[in-house]
PyMOL Python script that loads the backbone (N, CA, C, O; Angstrom):
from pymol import cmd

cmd.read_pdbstr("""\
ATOM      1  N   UNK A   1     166.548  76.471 188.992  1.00  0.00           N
ATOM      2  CA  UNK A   1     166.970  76.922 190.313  1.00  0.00           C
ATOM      3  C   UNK A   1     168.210  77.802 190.221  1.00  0.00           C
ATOM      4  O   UNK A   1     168.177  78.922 190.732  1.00  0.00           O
ATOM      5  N   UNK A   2     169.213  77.398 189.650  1.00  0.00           N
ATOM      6  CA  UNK A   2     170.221  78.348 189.898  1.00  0.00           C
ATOM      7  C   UNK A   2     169.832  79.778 188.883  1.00  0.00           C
ATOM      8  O   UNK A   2     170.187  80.841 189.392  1.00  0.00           O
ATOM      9  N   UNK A   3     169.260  79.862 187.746  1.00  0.00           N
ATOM     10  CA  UNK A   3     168.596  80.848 187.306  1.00  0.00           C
ATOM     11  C   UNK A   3     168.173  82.242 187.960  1.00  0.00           C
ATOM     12  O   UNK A   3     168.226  83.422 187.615  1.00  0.00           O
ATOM     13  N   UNK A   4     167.722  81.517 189.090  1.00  0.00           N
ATOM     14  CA  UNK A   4     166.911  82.107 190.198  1.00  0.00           C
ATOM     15  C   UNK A   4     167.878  82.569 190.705  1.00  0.00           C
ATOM     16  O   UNK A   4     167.645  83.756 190.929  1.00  0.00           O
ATOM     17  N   UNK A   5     168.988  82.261 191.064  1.00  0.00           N
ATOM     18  CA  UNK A   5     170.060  82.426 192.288  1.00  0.00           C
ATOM     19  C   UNK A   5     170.940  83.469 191.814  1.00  0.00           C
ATOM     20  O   UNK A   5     171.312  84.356 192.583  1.00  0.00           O
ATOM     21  N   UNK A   6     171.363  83.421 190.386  1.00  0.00           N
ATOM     22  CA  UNK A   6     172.088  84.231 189.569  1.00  0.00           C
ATOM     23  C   UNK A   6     171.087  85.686 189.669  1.00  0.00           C
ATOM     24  O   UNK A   6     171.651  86.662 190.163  1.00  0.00           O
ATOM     25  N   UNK A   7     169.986  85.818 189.328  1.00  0.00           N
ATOM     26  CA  UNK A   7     169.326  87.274 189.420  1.00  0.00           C
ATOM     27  C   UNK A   7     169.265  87.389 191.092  1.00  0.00           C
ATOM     28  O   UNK A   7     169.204  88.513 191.590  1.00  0.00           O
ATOM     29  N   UNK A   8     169.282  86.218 191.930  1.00  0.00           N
ATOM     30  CA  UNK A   8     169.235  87.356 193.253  1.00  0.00           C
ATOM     31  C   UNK A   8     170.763  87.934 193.219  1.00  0.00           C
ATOM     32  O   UNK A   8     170.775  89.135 193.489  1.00  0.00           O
ATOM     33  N   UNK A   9     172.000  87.409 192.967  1.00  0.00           N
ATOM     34  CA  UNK A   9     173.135  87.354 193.426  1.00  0.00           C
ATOM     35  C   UNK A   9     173.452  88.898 192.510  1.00  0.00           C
ATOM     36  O   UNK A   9     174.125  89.779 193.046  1.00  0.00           O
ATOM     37  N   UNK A  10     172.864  89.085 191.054  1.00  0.00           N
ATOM     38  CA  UNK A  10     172.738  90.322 190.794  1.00  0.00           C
ATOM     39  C   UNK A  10     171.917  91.719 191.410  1.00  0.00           C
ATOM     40  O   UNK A  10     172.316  92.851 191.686  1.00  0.00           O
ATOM     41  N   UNK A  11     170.880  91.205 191.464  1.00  0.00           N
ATOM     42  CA  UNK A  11     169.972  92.306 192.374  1.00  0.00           C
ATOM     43  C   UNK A  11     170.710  92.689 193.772  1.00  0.00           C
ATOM     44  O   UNK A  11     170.806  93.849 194.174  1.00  0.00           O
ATOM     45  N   UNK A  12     171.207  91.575 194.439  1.00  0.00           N
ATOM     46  CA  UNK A  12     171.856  91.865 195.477  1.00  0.00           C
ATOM     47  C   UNK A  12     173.337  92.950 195.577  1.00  0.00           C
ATOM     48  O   UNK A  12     173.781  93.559 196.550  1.00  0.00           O
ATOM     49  N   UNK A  13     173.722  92.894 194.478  1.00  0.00           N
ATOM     50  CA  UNK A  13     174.770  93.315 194.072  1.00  0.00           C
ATOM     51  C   UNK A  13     174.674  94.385 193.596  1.00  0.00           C
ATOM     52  O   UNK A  13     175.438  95.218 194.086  1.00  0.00           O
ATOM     53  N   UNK A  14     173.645  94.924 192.347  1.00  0.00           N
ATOM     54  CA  UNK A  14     172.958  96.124 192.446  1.00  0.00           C
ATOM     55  C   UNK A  14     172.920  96.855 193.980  1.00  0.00           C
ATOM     56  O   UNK A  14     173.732  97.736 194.264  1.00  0.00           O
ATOM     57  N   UNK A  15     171.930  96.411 194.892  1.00  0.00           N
ATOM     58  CA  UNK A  15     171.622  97.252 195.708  1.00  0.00           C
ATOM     59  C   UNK A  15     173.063  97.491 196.620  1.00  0.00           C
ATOM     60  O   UNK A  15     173.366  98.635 196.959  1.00  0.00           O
ATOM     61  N   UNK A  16     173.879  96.381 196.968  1.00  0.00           N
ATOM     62  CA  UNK A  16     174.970  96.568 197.586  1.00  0.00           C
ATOM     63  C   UNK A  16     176.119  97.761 196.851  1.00  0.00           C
ATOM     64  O   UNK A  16     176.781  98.446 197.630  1.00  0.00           O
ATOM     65  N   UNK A  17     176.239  97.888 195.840  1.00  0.00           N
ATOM     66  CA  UNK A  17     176.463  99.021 194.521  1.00  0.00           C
ATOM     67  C   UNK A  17     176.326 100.643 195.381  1.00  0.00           C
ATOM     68  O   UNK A  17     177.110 101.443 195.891  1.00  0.00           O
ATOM     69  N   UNK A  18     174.886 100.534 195.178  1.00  0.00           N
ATOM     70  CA  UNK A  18     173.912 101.737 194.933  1.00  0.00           C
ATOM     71  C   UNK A  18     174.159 102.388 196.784  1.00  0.00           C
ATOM     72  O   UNK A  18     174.027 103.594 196.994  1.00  0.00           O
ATOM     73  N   UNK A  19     174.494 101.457 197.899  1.00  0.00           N
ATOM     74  CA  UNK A  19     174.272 101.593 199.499  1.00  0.00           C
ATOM     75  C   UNK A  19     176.065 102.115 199.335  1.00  0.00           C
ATOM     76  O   UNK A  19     176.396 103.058 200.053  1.00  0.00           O
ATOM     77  N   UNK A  20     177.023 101.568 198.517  1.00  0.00           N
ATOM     78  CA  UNK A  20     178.174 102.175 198.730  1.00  0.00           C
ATOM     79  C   UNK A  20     178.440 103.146 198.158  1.00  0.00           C
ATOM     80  O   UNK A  20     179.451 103.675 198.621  1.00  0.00           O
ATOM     81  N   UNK A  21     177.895 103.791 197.134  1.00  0.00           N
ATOM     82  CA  UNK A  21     177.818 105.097 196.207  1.00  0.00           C
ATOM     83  C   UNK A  21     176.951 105.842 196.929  1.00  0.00           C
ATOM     84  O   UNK A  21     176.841 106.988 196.493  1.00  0.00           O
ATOM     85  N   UNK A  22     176.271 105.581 197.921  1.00  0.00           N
ATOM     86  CA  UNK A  22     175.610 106.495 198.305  1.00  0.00           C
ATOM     87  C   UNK A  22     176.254 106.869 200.216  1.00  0.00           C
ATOM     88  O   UNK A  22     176.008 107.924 200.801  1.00  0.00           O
ATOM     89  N   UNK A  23     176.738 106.172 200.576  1.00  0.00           N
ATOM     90  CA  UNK A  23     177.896 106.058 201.606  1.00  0.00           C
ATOM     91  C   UNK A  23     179.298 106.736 201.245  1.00  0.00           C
ATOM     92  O   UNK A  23     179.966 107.262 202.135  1.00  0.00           O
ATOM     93  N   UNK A  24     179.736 106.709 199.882  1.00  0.00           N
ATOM     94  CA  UNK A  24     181.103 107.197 199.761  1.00  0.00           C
ATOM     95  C   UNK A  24     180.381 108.833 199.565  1.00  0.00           C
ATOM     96  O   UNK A  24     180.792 109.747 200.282  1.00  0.00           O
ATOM     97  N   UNK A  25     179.208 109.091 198.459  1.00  0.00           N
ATOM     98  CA  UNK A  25     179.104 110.199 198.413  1.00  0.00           C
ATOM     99  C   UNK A  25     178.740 111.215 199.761  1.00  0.00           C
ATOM    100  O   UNK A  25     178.999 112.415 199.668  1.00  0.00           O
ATOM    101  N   UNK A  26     178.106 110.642 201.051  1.00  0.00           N
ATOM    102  CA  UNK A  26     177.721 111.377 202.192  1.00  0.00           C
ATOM    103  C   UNK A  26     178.849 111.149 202.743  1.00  0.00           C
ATOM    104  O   UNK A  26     178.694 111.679 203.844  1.00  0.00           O
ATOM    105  N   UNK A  27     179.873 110.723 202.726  1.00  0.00           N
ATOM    106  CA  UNK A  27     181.663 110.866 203.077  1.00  0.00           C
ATOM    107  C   UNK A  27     182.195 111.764 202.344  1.00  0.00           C
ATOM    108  O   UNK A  27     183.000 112.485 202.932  1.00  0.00           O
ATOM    109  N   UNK A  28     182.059 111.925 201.493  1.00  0.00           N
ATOM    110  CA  UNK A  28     182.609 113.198 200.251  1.00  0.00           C
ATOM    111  C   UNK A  28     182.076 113.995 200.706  1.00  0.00           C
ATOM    112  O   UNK A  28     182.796 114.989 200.799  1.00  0.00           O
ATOM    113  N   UNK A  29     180.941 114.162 201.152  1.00  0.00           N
ATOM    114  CA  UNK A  29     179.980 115.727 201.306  1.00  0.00           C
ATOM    115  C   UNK A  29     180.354 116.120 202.712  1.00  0.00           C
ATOM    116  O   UNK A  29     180.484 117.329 202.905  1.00  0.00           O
ATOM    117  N   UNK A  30     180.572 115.204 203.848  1.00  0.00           N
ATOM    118  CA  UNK A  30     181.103 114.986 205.281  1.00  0.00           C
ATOM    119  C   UNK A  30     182.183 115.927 204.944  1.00  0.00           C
ATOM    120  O   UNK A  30     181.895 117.106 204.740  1.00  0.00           O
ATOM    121  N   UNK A  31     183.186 115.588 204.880  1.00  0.00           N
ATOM    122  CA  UNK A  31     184.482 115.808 204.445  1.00  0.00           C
ATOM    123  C   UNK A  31     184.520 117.276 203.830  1.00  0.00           C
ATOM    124  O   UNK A  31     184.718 118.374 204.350  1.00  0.00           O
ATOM    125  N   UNK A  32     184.296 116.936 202.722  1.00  0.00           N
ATOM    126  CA  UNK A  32     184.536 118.858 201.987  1.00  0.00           C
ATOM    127  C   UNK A  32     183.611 120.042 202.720  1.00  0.00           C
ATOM    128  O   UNK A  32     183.740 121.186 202.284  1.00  0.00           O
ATOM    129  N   UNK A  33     182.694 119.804 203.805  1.00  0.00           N
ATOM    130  CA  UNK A  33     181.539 120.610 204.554  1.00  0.00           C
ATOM    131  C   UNK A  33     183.005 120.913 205.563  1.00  0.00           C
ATOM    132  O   UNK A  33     182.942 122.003 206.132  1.00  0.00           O
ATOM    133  N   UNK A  34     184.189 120.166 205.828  1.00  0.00           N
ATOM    134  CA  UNK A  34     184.712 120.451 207.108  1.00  0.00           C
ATOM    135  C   UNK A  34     185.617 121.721 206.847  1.00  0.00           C
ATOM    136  O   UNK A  34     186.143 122.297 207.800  1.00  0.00           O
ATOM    137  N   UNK A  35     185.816 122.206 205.382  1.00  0.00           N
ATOM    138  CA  UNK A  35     186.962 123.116 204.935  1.00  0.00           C
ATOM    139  C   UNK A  35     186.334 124.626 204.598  1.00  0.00           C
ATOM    140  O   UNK A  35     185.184 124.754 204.177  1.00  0.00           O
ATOM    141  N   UNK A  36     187.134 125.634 204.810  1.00  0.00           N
ATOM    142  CA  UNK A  36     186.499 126.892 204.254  1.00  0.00           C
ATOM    143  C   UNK A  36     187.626 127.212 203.094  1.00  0.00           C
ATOM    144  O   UNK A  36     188.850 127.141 203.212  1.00  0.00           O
ATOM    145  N   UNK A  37     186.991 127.516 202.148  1.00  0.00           N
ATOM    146  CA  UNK A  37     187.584 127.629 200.606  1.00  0.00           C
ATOM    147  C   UNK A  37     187.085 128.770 200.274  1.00  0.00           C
ATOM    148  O   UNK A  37     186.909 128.916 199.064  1.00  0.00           O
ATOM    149  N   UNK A  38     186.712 129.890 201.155  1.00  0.00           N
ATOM    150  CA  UNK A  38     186.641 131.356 201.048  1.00  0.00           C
ATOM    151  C   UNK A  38     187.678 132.273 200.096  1.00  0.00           C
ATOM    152  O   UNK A  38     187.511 133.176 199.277  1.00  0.00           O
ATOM    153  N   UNK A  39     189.247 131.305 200.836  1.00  0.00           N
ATOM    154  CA  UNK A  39     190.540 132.226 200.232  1.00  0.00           C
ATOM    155  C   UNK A  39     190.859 131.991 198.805  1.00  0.00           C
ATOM    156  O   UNK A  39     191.267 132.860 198.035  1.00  0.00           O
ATOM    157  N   UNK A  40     190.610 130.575 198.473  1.00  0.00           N
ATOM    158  CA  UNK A  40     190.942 129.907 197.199  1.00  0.00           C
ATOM    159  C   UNK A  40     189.791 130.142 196.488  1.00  0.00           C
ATOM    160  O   UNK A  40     189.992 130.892 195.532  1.00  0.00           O
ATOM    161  N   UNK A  41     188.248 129.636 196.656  1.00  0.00           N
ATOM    162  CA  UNK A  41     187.122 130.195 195.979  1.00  0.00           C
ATOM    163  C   UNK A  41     186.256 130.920 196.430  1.00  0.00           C
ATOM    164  O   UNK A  41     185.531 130.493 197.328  1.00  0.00           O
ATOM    165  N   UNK A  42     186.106 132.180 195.935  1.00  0.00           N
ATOM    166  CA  UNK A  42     185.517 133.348 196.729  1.00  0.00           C
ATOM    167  C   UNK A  42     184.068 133.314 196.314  1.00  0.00           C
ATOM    168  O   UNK A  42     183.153 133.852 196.936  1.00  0.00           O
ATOM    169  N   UNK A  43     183.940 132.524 195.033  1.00  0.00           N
ATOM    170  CA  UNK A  43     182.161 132.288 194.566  1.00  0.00           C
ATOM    171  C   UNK A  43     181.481 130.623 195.230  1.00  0.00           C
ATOM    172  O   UNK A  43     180.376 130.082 195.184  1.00  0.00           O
ATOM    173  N   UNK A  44     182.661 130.301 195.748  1.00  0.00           N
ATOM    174  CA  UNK A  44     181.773 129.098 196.403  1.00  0.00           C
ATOM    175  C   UNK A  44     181.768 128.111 194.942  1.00  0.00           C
ATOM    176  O   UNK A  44     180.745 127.447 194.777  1.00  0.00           O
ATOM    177  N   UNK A  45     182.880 127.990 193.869  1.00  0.00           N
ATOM    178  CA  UNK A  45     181.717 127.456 192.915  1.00  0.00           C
ATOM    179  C   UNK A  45     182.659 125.790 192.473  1.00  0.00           C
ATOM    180  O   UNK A  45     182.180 124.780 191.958  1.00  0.00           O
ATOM    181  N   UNK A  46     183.899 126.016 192.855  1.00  0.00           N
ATOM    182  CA  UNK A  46     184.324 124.789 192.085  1.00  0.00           C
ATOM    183  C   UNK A  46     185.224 123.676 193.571  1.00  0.00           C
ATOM    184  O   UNK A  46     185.584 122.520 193.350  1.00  0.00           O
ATOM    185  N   UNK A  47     185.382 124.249 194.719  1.00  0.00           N
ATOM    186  CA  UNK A  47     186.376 123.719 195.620  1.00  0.00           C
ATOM    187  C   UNK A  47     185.564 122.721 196.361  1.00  0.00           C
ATOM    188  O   UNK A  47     186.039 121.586 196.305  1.00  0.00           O
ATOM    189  N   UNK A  48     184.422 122.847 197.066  1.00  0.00           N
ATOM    190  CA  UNK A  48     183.679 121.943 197.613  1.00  0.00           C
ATOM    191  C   UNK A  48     183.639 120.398 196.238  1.00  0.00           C
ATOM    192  O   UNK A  48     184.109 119.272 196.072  1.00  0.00           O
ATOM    193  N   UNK A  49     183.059 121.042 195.812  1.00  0.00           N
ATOM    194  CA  UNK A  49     182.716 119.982 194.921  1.00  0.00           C
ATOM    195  C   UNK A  49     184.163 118.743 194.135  1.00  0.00           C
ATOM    196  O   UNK A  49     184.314 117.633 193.625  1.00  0.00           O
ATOM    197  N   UNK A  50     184.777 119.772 194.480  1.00  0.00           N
ATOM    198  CA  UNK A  50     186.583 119.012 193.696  1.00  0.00           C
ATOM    199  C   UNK A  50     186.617 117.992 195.257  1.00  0.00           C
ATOM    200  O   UNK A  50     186.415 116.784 195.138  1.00  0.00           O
ATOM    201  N   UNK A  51     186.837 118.485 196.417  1.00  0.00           N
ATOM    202  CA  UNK A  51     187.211 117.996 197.446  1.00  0.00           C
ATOM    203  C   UNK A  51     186.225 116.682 197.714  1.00  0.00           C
ATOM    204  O   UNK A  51     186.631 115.683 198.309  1.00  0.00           O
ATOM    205  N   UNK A  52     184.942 116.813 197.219  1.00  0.00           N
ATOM    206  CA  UNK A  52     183.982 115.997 197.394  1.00  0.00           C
ATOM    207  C   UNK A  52     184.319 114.701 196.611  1.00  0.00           C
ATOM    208  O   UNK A  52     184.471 113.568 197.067  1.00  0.00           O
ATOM    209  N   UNK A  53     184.404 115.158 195.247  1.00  0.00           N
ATOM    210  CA  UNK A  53     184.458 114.178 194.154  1.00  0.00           C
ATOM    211  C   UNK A  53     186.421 113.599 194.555  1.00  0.00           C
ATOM    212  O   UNK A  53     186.547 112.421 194.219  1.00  0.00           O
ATOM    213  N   UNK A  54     187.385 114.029 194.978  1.00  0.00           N
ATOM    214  CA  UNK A  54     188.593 113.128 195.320  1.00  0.00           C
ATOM    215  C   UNK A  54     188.483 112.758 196.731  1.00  0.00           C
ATOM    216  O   UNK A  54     189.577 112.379 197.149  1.00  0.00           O
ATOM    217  N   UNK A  55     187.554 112.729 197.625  1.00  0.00           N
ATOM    218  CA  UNK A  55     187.163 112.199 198.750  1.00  0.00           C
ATOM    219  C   UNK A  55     186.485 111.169 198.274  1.00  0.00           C
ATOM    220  O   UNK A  55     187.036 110.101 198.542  1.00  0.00           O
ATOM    221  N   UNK A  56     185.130 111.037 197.443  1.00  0.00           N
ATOM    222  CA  UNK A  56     184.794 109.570 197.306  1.00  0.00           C
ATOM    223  C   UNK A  56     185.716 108.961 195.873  1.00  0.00           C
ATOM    224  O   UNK A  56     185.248 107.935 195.378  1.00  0.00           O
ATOM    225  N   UNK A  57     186.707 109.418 195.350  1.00  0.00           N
ATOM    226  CA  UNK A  57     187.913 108.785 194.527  1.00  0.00           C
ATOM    227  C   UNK A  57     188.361 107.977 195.774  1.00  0.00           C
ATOM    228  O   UNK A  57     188.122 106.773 195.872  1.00  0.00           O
ATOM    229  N   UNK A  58     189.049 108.717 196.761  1.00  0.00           N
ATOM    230  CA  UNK A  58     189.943 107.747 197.517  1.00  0.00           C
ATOM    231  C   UNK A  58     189.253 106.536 198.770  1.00  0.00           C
ATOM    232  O   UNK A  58     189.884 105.632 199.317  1.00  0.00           O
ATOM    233  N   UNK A  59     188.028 106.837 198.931  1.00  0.00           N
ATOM    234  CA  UNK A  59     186.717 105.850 199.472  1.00  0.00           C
ATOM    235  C   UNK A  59     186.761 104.697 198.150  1.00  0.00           C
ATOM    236  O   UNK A  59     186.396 103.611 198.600  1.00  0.00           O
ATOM    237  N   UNK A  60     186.993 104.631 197.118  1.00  0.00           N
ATOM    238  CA  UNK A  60     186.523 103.784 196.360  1.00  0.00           C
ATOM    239  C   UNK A  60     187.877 103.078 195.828  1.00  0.00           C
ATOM    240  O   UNK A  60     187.763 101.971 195.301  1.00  0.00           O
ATOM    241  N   UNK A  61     188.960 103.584 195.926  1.00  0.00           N
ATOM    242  CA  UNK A  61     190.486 103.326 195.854  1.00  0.00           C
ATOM    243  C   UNK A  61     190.694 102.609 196.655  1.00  0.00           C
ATOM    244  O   UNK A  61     191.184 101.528 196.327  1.00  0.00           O
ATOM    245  N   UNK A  62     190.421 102.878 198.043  1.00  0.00           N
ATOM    246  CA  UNK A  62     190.752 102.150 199.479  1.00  0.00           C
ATOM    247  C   UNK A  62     189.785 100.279 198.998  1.00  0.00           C
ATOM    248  O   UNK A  62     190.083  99.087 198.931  1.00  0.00           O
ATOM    249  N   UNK A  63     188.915 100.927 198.847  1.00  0.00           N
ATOM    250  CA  UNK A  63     187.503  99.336 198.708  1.00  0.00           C
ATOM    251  C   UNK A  63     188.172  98.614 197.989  1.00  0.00           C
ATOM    252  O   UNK A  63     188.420  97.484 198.409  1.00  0.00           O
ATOM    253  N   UNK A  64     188.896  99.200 196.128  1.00  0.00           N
ATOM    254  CA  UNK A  64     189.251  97.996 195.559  1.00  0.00           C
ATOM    255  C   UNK A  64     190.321  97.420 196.149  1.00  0.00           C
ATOM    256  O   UNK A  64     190.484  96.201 196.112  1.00  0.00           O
ATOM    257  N   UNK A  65     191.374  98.458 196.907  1.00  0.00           N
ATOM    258  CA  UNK A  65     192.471  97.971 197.154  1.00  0.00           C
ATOM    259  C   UNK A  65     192.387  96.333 198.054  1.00  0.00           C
ATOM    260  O   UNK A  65     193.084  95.338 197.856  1.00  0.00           O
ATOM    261  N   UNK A  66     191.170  96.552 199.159  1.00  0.00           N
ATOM    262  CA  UNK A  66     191.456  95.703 199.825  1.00  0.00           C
ATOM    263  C   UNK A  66     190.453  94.518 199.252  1.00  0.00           C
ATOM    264  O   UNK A  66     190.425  93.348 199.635  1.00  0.00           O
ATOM    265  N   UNK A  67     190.011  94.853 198.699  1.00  0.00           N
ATOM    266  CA  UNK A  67     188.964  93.705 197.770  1.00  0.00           C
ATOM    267  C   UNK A  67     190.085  93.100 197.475  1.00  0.00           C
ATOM    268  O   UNK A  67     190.463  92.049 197.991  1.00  0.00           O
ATOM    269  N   UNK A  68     190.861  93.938 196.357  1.00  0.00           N
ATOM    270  CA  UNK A  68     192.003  93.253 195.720  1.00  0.00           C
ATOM    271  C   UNK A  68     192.991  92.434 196.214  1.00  0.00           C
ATOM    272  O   UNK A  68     193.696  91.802 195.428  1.00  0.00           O
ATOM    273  N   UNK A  69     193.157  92.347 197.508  1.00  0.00           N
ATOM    274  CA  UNK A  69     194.364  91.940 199.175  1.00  0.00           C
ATOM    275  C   UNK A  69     192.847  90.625 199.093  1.00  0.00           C
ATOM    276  O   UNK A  69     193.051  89.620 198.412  1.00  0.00           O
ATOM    277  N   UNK A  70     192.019  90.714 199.519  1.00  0.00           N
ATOM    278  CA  UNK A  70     191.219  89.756 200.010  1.00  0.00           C
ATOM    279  C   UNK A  70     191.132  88.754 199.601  1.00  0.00           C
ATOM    280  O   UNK A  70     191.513  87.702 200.114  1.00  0.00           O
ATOM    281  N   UNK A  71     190.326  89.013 198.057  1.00  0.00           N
ATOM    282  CA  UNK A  71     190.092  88.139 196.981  1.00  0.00           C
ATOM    283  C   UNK A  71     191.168  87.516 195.726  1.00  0.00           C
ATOM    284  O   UNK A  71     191.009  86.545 194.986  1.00  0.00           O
ATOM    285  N   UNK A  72     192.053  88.277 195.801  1.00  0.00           N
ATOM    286  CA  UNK A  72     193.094  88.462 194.875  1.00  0.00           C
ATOM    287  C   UNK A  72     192.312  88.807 193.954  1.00  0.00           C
ATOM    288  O   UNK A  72     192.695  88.189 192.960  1.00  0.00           O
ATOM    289  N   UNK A  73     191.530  89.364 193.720  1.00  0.00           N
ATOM    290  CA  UNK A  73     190.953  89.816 192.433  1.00  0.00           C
ATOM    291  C   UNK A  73     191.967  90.602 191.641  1.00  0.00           C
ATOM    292  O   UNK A  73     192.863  91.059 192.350  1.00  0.00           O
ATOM    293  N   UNK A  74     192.069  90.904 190.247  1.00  0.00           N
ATOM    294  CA  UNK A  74     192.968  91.488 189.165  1.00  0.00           C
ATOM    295  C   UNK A  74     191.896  92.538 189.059  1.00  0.00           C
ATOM    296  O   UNK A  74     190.895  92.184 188.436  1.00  0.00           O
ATOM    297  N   UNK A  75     191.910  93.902 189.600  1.00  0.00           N
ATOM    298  CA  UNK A  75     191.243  95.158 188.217  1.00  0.00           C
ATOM    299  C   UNK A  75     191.892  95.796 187.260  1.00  0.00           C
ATOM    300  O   UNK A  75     191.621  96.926 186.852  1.00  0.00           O
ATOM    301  N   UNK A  76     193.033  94.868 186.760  1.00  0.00           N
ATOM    302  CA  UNK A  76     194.016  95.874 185.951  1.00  0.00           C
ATOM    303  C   UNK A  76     192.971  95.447 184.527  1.00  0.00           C
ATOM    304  O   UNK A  76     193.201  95.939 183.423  1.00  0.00           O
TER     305      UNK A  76
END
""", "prot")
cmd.dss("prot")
cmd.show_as("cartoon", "prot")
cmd.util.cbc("prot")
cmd.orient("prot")
């Protein structure tokens, strides 16, 4: 029985994973869609994507932080 409980508590955890990586990234994409980076990148090729990727940095900064306040969990 608990066998059982341990792979749901993983699977569950997987998918709970995969629903916040995919939530921080349509916040990243939200977010850097709101800026024009015409003046700074004139090929369109590196600014969206920077703004995207430290938008879901600080989505995922914020989560451990308060995980970390909640649970006292250690991620050092």
């Amino acid at each position: 029985m608990r066998l059982i409980s341990k792979k749901v508590i993983f699977i569950f955890s997987i998918i709970i994973i995969f629903i916040f990586q995919q939530a921080a990234s349509l916040t990243g994409g939200t977010i850097a869609g709101l800026f024009d980076y015409s003046g700074i990148d004139e090929n369109n090729t590196f600014m969206w994507i920077s703004v995207h990727h430290i938008v879901q940095m600080a989505v995922a900064c914020i989560v451990v932080y308060f995980l970390a306040r909640i649970f006292h969990w250690d991620f050092r």
